[in-house]
N, C-alpha and C positions, 0 to 999 in steps of 0.2 A: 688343244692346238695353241700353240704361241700367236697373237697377235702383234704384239711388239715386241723387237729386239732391241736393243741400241747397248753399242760396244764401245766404250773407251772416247766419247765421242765428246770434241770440244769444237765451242763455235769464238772465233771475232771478228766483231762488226768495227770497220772504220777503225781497225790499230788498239780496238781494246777489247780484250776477253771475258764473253758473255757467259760460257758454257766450260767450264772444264771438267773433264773427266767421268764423262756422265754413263753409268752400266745399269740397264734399268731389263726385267725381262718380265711381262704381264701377259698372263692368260688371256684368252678368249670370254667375254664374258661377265668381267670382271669390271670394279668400278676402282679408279685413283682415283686419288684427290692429292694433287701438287700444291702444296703453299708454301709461302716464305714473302718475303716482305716486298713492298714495287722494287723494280729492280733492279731483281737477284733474277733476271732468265727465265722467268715460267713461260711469257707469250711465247718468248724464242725459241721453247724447248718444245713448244707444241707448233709452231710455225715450220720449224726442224721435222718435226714427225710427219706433216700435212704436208711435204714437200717443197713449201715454200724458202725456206733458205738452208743453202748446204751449206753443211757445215768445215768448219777447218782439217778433222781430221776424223776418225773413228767411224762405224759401221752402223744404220739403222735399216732396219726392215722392218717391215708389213706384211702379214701371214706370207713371207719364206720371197717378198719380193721390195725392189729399193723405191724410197717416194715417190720419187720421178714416173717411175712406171704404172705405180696407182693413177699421180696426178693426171697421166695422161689419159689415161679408161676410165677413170671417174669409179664411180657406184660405193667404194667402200668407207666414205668419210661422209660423217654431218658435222656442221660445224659452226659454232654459235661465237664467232668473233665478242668482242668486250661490247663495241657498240655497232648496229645498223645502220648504216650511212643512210639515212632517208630524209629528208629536210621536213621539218614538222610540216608545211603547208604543202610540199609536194601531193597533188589527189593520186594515190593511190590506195586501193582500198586495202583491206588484211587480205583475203584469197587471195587477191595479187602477188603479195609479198610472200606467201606460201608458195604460190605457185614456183616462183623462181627458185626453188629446192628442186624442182623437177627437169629446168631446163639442161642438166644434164642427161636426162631419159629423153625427152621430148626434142633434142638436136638442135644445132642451131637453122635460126630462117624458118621454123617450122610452128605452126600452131598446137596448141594441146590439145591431144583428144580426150575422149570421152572417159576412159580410163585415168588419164590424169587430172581430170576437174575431180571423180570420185574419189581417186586417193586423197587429193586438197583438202578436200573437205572432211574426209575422215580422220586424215592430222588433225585439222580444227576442232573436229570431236573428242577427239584424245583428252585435248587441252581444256575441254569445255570453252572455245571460242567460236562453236560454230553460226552460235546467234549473230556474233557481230561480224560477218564475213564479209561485207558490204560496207563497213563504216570505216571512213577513212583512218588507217595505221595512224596518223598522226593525233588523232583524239582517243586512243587509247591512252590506261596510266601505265606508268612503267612495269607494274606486273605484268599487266596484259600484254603490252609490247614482248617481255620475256618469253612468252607461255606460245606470240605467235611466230615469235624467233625459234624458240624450242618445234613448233611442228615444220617451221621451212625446212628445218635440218634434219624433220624424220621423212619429209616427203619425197626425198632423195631417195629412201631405202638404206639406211647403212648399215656396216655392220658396225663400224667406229663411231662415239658420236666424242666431240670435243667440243669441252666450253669453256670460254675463256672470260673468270669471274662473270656469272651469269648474275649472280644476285646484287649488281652495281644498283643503286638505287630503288630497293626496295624493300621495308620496313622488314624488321624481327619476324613478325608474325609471320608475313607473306615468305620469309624467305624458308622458313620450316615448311611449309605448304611446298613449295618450291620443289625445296630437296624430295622430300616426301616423294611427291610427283616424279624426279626422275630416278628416285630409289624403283619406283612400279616399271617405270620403262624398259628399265637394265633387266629386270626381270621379266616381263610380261616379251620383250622380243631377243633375248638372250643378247643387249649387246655391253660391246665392251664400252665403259666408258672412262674418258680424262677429264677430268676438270679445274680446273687450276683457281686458285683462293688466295686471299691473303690474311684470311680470317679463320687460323687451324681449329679455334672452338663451337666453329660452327658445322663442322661438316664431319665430324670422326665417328658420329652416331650413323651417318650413311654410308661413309666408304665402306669400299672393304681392305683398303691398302692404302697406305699414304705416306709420300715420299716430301721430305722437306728439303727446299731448292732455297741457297744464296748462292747461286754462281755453280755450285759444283752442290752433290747431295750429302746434307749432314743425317739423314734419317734417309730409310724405306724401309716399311715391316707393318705392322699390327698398328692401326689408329689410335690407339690408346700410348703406345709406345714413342709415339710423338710427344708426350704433355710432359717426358721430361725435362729435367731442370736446365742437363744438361745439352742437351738436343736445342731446345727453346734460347739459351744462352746465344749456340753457336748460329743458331737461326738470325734471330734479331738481338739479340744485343743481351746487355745485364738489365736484373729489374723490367722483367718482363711478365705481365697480370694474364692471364688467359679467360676471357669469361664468357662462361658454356653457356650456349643460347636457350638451353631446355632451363635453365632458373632463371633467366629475363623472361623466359616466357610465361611461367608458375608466375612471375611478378604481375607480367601485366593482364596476366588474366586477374588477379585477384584486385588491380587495380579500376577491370571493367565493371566486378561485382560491385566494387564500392562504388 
């Protein structure tokens, strides 16, 4: 089953054009990976899909239905924005901030039952966070912050999950772990996933499709099919170096032996 459609579809914000010409069609299941350079339209193209901004012209759907009508019934998107507005000294603890993945099951005005503190905390476990479910979100490091952004957005239940550059601030090492991690998830609960990057060397060993965005798409097909010369050119510019995160990591492992 098609999970995403999107036909012919251009957005402008404020008299300049963000999105042209955009024809994308992804299975059920399946994992993008969007990159291209800051922008070139990734958030907009995933804030477009998540219903939050219509676009100028052209057609998107959501298994056979328009954003608008998701947004309103909720249940089929997770979604891990760039960053978590949480003030670092704010006391709220991580369940907490999980929890709020649920208050679209749980309604508004209404307390969580019992059913939803278990699913919480079994996101937590997913993630391997469920030790620190008590310690305030803001003294975690930014991996951790990730891993407890990554279960708010599964404790929704989605079938879509969207992340938009998830691996902002966090080391080579951690961000392979990372991927890793939501390479099992795609798998282990069949969902479809977007994730948008601007770091194409880092992510083509996970996808299974990757579409490259400046404005309009110069590339969609096979991950490896991005690292042309020519693709790369039209993407970001001339003189453009790609360096594949799997030999920084060969490096700094053999940096730790020494």
């Amino acid at each position: 089953m098609k999970a995403i459609e999107i036909n012919n579809l251009s957005v402008a914000l404020s008299g300049r054009d963000i999105l042209k010409d955009i024809s994308l069609s992804m299975d059920e299941g399946k994992f993008l990976g969007i990159v291209g350079p800051n922008g070139g339209g990734k958030t907009t193209l995933l804030r477009v899909i998540l219903g939050l901004i219509k676009p100028s012209s052209g057609e998107v759907s959501i298994f056979g239905k328009p954003p608008e009508d998701i947004l309103r019934t909720g249940g089929i998107f997770g979604y891990l924005p760039q960053t978590l507005k949480i003030e670092p000294n704010f006391p709220v603890r991580v369940i907490d901030v999980v929890m709020m993945g649920r208050y679209g099951k749980v309604g508004m005005l209404r307390w969580p039952r019992g059913k939803d503190i278990e699913k919480t905390v079994e996101c937590l476990s997913m993630m391997g966070m469920a030790d620190l479910k008590d310690v305030p979100y803001g003294q975690l490091s930014g991996g951790q912050q990730q891993r407890v952004s990554i279960a708010r957005a599964l404790a929704a239940e989605p079938r879509i999950l969207i992340l938009d550059e998830p691996s902002t601030g966090i080391d080579v090492v951690g961000q392979e772990d990372f991927y890793h991690l939501l390479k099992g998830l795609q798998k282990r609960f069949n969902l479809t996933v977007l994730m948008a990057s601007h770091d194409i060397g880092a992510i083509t060993t996970y996808v299974d499709e990757i579409a490259c965005l400046n404005h309009t798409f110069h590339y969609h097909g096979n991950p490896l099919g991005a690292l042309n010369e020519g693709v790369l050119t039209g993407l970001y510019g001339k003189n453009v170096d790609v360096l594949m995160h799997t030999d920084m990591c060969d490096k700094c492992e053999r940096l730790r032996r020494e």
